[in-house]
mmCIF file as Biopython writes it, N, C-alpha, C and O atoms, coordinates in Angstrom:
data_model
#
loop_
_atom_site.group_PDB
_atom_site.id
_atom_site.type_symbol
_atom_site.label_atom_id
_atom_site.label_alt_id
_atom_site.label_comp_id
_atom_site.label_asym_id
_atom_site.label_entity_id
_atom_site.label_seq_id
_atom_site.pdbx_PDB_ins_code
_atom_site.Cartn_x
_atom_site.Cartn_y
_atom_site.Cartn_z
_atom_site.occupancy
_atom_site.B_iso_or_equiv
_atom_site.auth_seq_id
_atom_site.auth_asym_id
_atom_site.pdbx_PDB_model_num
ATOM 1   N N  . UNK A ? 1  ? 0.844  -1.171 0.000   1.0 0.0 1  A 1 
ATOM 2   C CA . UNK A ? 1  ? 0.000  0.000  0.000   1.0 0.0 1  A 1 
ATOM 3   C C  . UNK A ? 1  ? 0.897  1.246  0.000   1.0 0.0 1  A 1 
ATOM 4   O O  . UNK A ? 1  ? 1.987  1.381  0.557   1.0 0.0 1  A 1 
ATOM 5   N N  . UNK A ? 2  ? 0.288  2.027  -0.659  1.0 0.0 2  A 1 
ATOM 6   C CA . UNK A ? 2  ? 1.051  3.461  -0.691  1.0 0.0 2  A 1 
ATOM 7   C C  . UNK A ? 2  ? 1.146  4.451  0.169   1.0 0.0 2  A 1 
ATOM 8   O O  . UNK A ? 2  ? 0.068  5.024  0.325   1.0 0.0 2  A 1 
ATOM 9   N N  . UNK A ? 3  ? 2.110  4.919  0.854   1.0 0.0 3  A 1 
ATOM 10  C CA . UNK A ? 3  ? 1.955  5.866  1.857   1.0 0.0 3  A 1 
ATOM 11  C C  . UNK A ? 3  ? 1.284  7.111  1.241   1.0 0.0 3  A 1 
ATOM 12  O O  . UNK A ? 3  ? 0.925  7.118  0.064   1.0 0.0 3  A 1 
ATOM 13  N N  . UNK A ? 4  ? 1.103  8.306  2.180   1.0 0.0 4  A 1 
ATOM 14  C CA . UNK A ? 4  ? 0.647  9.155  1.924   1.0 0.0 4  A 1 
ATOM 15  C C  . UNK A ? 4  ? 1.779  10.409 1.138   1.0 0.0 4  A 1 
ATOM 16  O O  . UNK A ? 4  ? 1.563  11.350 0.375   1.0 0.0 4  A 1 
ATOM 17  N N  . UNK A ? 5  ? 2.949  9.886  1.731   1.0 0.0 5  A 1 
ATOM 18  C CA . UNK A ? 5  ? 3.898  10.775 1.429   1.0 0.0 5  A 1 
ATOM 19  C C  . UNK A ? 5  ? 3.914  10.218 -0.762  1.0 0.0 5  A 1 
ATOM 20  O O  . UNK A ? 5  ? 3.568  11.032 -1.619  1.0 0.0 5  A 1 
ATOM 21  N N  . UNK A ? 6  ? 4.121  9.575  -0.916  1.0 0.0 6  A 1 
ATOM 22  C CA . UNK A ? 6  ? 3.963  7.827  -2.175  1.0 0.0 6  A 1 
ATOM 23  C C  . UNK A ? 6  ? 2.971  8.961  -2.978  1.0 0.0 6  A 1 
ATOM 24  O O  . UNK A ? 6  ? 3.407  9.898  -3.647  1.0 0.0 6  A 1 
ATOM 25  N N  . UNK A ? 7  ? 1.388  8.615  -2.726  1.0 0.0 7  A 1 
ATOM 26  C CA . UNK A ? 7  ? 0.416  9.380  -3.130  1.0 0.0 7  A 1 
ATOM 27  C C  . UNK A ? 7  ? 0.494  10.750 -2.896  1.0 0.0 7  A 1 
ATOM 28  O O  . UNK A ? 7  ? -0.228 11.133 -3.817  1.0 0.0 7  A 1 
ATOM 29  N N  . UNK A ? 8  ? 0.778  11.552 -2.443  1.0 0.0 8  A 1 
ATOM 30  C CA . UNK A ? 8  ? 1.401  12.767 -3.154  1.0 0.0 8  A 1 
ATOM 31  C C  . UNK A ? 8  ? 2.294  13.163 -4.048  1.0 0.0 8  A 1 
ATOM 32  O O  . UNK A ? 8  ? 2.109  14.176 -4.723  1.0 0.0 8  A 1 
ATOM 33  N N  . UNK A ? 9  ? 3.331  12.433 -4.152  1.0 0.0 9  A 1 
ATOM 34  C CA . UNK A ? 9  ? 4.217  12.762 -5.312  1.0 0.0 9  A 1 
ATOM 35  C C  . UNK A ? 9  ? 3.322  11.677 -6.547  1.0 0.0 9  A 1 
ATOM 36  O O  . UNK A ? 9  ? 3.677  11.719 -7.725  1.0 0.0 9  A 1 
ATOM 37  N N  . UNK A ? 10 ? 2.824  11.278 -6.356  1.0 0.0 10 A 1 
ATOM 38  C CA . UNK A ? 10 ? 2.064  10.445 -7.837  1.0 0.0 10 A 1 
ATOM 39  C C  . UNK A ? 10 ? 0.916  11.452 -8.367  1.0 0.0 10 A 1 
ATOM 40  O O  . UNK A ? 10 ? 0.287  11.378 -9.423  1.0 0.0 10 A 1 
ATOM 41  N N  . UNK A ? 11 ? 0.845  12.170 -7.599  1.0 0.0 11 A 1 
ATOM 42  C CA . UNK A ? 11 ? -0.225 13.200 -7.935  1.0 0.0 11 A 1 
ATOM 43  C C  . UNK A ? 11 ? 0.106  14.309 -7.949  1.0 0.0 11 A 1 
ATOM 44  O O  . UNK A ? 11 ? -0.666 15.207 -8.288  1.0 0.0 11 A 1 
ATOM 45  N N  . UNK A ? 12 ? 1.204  14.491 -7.624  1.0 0.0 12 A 1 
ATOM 46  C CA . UNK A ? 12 ? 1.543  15.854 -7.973  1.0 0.0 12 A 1 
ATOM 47  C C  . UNK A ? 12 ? 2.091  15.493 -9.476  1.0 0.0 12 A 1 
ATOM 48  O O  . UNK A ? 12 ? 1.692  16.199 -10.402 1.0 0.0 12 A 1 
ATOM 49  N N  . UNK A ? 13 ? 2.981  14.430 -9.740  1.0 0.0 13 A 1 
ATOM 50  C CA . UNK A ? 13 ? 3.599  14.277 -11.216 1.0 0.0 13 A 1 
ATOM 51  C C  . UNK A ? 13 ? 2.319  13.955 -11.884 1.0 0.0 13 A 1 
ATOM 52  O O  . UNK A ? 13 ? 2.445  14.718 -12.842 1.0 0.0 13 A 1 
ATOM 53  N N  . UNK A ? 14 ? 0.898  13.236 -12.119 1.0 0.0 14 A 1 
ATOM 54  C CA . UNK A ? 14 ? -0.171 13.477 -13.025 1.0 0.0 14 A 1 
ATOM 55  C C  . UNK A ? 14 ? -0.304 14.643 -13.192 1.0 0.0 14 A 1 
ATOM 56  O O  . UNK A ? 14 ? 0.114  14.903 -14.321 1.0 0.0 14 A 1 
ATOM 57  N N  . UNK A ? 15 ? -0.738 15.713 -12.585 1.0 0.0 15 A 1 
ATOM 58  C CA . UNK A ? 15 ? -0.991 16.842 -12.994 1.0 0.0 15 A 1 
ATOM 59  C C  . UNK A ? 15 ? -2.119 17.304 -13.063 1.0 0.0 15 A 1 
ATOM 60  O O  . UNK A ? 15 ? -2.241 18.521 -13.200 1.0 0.0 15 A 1 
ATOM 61  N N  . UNK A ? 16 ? -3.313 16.427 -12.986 1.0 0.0 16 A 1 
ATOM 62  C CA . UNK A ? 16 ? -4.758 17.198 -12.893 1.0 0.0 16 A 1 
ATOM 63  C C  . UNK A ? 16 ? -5.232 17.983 -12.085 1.0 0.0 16 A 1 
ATOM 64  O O  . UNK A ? 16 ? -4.653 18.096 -11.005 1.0 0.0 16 A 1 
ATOM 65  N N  . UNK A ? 17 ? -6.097 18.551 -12.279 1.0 0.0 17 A 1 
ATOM 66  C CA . UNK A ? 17 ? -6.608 19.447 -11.808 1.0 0.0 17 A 1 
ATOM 67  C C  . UNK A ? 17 ? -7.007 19.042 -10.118 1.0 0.0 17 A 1 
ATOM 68  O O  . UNK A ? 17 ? -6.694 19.536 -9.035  1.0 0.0 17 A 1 
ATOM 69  N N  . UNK A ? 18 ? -8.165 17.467 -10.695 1.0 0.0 18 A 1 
ATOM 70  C CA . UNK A ? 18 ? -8.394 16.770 -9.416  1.0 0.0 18 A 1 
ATOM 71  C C  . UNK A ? 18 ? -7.542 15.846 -9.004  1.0 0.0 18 A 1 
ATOM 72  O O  . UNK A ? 18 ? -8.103 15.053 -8.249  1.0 0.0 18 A 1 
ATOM 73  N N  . UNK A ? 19 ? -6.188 15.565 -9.219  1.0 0.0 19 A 1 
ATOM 74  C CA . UNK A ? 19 ? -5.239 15.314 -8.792  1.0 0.0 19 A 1 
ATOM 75  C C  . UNK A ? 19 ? -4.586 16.278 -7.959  1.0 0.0 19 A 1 
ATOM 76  O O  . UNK A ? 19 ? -4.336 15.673 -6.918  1.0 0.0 19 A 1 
ATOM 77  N N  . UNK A ? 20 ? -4.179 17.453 -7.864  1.0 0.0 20 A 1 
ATOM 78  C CA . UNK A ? 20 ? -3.959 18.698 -7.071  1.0 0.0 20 A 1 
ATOM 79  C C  . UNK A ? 20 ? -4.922 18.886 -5.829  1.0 0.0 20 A 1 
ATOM 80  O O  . UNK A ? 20 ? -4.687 19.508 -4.793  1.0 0.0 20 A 1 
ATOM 81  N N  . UNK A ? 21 ? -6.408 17.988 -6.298  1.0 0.0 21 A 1 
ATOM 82  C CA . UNK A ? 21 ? -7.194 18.748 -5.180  1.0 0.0 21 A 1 
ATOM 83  C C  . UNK A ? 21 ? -7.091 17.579 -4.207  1.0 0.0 21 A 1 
ATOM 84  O O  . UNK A ? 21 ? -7.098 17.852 -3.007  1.0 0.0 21 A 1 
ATOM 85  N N  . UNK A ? 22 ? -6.981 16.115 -4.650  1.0 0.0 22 A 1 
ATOM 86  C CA . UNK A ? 22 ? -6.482 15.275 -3.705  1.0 0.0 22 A 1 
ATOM 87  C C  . UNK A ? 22 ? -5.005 15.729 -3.059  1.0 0.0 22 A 1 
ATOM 88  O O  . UNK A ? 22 ? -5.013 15.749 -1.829  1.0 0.0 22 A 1 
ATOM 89  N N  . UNK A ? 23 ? -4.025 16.014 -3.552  1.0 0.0 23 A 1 
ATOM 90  C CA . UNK A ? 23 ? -2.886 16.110 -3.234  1.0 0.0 23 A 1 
ATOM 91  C C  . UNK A ? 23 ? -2.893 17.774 -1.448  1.0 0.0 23 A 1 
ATOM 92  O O  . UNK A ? 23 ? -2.142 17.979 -0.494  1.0 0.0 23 A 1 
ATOM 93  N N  . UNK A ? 24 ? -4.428 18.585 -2.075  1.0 0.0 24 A 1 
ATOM 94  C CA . UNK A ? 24 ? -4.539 19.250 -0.839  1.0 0.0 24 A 1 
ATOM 95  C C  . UNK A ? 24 ? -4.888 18.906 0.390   1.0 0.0 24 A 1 
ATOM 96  O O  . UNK A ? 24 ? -4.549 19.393 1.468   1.0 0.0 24 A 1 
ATOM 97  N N  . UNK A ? 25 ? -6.088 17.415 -0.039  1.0 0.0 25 A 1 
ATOM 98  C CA . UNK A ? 25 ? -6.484 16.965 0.666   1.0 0.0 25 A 1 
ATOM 99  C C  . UNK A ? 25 ? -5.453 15.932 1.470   1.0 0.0 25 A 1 
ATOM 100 O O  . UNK A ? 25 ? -5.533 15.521 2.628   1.0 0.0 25 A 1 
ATOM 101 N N  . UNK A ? 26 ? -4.895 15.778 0.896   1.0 0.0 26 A 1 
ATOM 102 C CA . UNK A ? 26 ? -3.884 14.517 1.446   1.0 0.0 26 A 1 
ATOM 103 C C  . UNK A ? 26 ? -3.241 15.201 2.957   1.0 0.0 26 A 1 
ATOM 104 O O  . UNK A ? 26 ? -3.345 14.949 4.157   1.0 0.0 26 A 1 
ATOM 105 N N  . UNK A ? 27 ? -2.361 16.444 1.893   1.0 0.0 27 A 1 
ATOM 106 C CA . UNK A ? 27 ? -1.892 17.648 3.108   1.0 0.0 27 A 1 
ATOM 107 C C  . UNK A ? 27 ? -2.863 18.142 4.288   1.0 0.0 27 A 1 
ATOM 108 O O  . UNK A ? 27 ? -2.350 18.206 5.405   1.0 0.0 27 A 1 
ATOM 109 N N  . UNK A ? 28 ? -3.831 18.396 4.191   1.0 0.0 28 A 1 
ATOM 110 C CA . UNK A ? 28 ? -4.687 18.829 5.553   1.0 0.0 28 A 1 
ATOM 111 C C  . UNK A ? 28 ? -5.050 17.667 6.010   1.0 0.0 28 A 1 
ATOM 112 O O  . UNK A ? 28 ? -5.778 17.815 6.991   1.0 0.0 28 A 1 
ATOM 113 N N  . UNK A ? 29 ? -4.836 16.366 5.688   1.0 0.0 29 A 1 
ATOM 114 C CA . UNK A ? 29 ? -4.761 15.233 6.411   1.0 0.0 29 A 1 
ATOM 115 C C  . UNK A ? 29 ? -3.693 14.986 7.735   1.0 0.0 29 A 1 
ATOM 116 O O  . UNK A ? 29 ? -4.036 14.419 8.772   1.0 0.0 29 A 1 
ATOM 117 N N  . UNK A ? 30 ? -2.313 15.544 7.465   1.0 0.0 30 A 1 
ATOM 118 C CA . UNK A ? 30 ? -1.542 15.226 7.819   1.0 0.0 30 A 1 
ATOM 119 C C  . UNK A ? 30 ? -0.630 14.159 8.114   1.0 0.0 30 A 1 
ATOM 120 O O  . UNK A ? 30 ? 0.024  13.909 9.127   1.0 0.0 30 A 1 
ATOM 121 N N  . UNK A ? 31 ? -0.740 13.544 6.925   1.0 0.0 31 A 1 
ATOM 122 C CA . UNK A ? 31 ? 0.391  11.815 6.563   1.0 0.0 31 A 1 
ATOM 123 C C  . UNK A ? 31 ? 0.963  11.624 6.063   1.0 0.0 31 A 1 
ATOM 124 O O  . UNK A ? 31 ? 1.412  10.527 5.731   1.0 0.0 31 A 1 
ATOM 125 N N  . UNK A ? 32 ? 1.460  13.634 5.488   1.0 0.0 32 A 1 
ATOM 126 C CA . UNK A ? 32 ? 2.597  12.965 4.704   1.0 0.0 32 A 1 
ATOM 127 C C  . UNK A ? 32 ? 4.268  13.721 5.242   1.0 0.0 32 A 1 
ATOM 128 O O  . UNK A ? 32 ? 4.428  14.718 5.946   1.0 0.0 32 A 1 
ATOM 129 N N  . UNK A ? 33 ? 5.189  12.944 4.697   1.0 0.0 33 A 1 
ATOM 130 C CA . UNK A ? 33 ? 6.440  14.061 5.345   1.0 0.0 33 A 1 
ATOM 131 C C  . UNK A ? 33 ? 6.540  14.534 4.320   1.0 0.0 33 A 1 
ATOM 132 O O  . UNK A ? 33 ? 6.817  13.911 3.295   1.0 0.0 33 A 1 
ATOM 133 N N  . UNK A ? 34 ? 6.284  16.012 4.418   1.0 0.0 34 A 1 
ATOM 134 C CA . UNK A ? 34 ? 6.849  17.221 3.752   1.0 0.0 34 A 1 
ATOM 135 C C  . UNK A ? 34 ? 8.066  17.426 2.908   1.0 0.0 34 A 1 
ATOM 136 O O  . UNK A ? 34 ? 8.302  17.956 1.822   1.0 0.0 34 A 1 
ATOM 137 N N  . UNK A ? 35 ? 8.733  16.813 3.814   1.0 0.0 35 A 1 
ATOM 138 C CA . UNK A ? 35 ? 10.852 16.891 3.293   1.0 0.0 35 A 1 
ATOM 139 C C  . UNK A ? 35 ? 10.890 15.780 2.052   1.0 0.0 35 A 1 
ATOM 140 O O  . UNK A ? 35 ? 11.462 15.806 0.962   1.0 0.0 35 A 1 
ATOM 141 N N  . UNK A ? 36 ? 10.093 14.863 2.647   1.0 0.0 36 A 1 
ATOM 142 C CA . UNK A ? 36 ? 10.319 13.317 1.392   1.0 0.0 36 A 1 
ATOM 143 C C  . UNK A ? 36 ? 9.744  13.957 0.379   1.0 0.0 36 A 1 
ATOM 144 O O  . UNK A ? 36 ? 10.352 14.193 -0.664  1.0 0.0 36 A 1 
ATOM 145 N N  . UNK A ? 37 ? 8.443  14.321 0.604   1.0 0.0 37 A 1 
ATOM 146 C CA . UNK A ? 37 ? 7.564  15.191 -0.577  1.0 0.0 37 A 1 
ATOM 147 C C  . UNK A ? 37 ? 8.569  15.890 -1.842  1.0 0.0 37 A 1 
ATOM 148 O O  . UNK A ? 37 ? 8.524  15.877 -3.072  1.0 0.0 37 A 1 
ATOM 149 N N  . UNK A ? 38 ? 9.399  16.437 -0.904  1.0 0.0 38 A 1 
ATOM 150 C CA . UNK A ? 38 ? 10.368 17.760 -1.583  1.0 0.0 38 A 1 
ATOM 151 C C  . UNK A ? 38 ? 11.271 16.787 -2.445  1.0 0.0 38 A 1 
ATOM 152 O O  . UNK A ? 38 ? 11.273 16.591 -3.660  1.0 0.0 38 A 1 
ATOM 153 N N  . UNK A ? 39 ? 11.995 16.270 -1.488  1.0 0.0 39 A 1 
ATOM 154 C CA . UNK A ? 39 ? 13.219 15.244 -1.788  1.0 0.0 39 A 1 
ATOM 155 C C  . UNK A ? 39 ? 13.006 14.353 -3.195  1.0 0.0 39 A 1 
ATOM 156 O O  . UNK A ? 39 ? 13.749 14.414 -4.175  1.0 0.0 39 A 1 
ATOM 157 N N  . UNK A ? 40 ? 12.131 13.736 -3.093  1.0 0.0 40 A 1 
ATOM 158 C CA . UNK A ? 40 ? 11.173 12.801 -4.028  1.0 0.0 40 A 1 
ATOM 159 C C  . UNK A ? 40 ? 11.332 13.856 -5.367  1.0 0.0 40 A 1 
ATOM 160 O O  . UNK A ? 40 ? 12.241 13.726 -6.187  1.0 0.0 40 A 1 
ATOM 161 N N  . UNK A ? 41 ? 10.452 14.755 -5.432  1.0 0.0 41 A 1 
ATOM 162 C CA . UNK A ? 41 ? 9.687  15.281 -6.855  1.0 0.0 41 A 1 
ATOM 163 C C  . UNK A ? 41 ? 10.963 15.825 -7.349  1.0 0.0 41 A 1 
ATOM 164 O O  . UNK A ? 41 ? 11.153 15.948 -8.559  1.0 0.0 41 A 1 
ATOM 165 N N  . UNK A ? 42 ? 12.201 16.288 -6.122  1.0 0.0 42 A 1 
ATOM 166 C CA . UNK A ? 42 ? 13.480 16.940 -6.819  1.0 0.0 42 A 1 
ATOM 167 C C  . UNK A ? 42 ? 14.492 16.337 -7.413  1.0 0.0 42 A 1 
ATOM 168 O O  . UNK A ? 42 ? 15.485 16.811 -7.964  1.0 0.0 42 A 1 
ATOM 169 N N  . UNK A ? 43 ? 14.061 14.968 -7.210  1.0 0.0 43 A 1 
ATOM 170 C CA . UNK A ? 43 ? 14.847 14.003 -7.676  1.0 0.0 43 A 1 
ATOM 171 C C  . UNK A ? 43 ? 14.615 13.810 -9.159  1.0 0.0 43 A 1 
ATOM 172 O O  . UNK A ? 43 ? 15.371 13.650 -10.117 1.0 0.0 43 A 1 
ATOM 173 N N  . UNK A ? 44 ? 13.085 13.894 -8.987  1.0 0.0 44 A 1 
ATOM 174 C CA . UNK A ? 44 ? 12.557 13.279 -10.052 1.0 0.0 44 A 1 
ATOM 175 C C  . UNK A ? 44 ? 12.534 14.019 -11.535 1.0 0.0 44 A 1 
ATOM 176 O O  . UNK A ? 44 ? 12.526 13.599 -12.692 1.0 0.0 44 A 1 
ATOM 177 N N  . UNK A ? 45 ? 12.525 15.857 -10.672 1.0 0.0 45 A 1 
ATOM 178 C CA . UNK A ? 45 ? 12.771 16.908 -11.990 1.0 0.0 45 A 1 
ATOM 179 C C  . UNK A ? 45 ? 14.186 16.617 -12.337 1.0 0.0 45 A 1 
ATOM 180 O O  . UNK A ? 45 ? 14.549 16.485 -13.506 1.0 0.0 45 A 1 
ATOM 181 N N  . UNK A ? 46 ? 14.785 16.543 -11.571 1.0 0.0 46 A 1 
ATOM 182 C CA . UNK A ? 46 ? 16.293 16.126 -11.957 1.0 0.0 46 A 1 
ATOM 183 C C  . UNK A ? 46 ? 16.609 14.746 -13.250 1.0 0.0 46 A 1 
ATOM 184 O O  . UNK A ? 46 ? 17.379 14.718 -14.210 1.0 0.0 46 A 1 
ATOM 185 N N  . UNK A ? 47 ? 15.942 14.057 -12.886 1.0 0.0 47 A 1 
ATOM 186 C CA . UNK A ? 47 ? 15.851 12.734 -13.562 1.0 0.0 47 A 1 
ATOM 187 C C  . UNK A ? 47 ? 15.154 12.772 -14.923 1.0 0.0 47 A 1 
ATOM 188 O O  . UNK A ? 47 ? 15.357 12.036 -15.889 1.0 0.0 47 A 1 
ATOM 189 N N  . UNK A ? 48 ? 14.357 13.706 -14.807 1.0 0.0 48 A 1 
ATOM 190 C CA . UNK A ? 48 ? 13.413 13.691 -16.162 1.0 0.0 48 A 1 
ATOM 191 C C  . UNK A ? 48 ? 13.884 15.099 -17.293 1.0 0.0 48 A 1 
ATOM 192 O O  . UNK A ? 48 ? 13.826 15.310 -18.505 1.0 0.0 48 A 1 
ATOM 193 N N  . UNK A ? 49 ? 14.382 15.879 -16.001 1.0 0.0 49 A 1 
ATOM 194 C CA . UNK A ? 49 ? 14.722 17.323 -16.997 1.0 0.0 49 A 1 
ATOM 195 C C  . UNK A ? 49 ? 14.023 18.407 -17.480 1.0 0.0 49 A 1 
ATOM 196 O O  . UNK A ? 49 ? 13.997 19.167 -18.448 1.0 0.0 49 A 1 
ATOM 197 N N  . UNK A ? 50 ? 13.025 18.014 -15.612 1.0 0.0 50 A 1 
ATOM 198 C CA . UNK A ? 50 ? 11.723 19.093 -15.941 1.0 0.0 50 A 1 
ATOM 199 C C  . UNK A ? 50 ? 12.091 19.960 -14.825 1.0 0.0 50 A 1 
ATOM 200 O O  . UNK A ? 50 ? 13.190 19.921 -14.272 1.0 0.0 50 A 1 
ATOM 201 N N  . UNK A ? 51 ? 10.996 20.856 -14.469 1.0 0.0 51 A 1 
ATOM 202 C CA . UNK A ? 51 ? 11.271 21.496 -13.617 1.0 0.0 51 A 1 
ATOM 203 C C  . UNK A ? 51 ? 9.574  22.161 -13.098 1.0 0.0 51 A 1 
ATOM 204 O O  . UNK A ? 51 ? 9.285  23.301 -12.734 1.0 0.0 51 A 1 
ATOM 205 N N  . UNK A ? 52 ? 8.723  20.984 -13.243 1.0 0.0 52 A 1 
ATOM 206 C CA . UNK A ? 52 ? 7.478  21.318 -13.066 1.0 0.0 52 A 1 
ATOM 207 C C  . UNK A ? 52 ? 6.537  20.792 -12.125 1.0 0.0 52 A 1 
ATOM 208 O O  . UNK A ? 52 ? 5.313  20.903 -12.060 1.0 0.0 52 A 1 
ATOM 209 N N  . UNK A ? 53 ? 7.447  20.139 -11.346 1.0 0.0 53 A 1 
ATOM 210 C CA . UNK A ? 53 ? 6.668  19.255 -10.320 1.0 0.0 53 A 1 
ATOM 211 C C  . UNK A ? 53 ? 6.526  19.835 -8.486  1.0 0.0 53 A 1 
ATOM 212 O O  . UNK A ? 53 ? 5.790  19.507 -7.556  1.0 0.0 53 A 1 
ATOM 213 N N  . UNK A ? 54 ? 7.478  20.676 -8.622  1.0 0.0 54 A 1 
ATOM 214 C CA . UNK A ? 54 ? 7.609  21.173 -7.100  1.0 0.0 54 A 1 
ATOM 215 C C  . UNK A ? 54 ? 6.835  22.029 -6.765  1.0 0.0 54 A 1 
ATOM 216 O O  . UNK A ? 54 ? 6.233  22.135 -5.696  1.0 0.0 54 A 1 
ATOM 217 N N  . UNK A ? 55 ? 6.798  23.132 -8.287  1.0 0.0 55 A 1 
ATOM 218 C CA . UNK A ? 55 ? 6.007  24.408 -8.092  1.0 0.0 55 A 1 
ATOM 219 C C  . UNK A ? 55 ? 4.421  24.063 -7.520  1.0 0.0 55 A 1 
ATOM 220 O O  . UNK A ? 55 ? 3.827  24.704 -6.653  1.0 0.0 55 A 1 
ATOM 221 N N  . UNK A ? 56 ? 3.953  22.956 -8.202  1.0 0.0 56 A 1 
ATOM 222 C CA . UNK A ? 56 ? 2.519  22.824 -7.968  1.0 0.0 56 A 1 
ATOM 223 C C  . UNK A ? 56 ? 2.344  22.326 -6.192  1.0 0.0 56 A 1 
ATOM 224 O O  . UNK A ? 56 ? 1.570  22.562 -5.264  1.0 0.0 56 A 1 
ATOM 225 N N  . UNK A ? 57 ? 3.516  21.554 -6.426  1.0 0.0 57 A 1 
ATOM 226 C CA . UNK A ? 57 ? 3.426  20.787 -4.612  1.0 0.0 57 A 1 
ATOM 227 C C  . UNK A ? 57 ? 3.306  22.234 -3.807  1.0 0.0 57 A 1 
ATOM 228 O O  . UNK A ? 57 ? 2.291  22.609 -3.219  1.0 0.0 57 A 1 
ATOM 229 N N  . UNK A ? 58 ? 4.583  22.987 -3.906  1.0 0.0 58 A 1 
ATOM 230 C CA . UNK A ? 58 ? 5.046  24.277 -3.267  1.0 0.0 58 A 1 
ATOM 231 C C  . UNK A ? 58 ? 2.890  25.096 -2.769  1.0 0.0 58 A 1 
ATOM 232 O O  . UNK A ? 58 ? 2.202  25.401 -1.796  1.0 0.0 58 A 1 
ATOM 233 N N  . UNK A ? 59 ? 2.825  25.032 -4.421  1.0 0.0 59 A 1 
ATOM 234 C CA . UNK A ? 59 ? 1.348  26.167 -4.234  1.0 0.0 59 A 1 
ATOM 235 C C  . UNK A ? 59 ? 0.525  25.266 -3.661  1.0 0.0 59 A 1 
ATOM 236 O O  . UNK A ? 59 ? -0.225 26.097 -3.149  1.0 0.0 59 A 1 
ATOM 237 N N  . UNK A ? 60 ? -0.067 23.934 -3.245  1.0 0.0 60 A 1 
ATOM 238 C CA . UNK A ? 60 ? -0.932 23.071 -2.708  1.0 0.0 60 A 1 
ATOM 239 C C  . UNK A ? 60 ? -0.734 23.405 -1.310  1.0 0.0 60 A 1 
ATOM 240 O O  . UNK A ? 60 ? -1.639 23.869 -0.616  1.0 0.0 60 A 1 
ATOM 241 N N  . UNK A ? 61 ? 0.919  23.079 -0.718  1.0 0.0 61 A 1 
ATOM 242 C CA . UNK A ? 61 ? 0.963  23.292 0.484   1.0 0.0 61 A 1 
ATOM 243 C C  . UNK A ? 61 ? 0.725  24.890 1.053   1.0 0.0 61 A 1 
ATOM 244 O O  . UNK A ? 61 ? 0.307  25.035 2.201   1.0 0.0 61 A 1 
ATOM 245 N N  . UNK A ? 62 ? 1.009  26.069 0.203   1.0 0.0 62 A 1 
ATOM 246 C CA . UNK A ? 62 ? 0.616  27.017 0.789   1.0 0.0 62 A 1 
ATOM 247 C C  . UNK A ? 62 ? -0.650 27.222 0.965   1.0 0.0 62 A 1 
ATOM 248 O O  . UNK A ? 62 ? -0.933 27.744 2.043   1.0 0.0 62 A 1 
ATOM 249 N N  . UNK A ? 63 ? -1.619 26.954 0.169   1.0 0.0 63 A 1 
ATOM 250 C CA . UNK A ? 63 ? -3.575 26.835 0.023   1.0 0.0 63 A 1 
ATOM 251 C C  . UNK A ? 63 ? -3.725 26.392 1.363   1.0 0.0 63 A 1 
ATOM 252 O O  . UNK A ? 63 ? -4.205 27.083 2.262   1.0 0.0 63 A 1 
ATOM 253 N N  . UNK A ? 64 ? -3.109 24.678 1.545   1.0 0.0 64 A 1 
ATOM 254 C CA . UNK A ? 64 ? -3.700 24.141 2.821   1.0 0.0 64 A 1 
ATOM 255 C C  . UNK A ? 64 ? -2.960 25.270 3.952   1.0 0.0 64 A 1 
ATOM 256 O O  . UNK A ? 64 ? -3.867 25.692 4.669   1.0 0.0 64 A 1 
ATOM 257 N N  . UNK A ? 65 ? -1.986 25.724 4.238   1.0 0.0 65 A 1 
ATOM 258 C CA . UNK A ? 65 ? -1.410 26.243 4.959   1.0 0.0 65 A 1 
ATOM 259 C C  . UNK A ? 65 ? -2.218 27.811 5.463   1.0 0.0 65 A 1 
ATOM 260 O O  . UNK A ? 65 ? -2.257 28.480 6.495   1.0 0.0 65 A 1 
ATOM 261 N N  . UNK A ? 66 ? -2.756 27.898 4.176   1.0 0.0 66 A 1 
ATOM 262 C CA . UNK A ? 66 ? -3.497 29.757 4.533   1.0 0.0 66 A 1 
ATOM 263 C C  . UNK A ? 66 ? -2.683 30.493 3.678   1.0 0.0 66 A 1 
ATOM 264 O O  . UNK A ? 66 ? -3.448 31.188 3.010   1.0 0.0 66 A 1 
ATOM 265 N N  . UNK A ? 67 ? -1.364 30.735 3.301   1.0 0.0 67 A 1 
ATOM 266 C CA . UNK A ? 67 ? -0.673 31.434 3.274   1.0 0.0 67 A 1 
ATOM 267 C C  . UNK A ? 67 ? -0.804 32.201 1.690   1.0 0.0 67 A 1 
ATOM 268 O O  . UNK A ? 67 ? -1.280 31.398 0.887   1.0 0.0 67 A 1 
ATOM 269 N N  . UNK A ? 68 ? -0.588 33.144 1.257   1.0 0.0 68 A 1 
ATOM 270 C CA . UNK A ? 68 ? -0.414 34.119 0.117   1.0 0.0 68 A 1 
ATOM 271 C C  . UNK A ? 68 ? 0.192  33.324 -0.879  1.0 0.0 68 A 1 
ATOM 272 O O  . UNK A ? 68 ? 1.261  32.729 -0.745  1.0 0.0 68 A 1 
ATOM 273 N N  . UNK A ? 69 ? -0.628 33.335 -2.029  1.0 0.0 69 A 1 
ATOM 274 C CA . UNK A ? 69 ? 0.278  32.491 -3.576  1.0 0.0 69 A 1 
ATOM 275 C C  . UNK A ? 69 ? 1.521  33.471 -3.726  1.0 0.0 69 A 1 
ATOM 276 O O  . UNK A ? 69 ? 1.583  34.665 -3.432  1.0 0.0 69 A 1 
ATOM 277 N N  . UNK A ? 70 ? 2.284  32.816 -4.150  1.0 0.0 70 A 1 
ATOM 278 C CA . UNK A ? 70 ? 3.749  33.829 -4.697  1.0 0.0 70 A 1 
ATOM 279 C C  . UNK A ? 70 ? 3.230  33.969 -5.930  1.0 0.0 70 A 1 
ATOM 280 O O  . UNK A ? 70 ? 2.352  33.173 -6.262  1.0 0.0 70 A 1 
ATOM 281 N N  . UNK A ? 71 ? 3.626  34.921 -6.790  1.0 0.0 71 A 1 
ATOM 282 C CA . UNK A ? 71 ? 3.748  36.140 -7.912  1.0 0.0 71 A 1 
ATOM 283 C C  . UNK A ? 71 ? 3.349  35.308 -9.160  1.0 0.0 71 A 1 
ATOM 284 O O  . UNK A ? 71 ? 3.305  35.841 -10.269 1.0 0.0 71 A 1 
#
């Protein structure tokens, strides 16, 4: 079975729309580690030669968090 930390980075790399909105939900759950979250998707832009996977994680966790979208 997939952790929660697992199912967030699988959903943050799909990319849907309602993939993002699980991936908020996952976060105001609280099951996933944050750092692996990071660690994981930075690996993975690295590996693939993108650079499009963090930003969306980055803006999910600020939504659940409250906090102001960046620019």
């Amino acid at each position: 079975m997939a952790s929660g930390t697992d199912l967030v980075v699988m959903k943050v790399v799909a990319g849907r729309g309602k993939d993002l909105d699980d991936v908020r939900a996952l976060l105001a759950g609280g099951e996933v580690d944050i750092g692996e979250v990071r660690d994981l998707l930075g690996q993975l832009e690295e590996a693939l030669g993108q650079s499009d996977f963090l930003a969306p994680f980055e803006a999910a966790l600020r939504q659940v968090r409250g906090l102001p979208r960046r620019g």
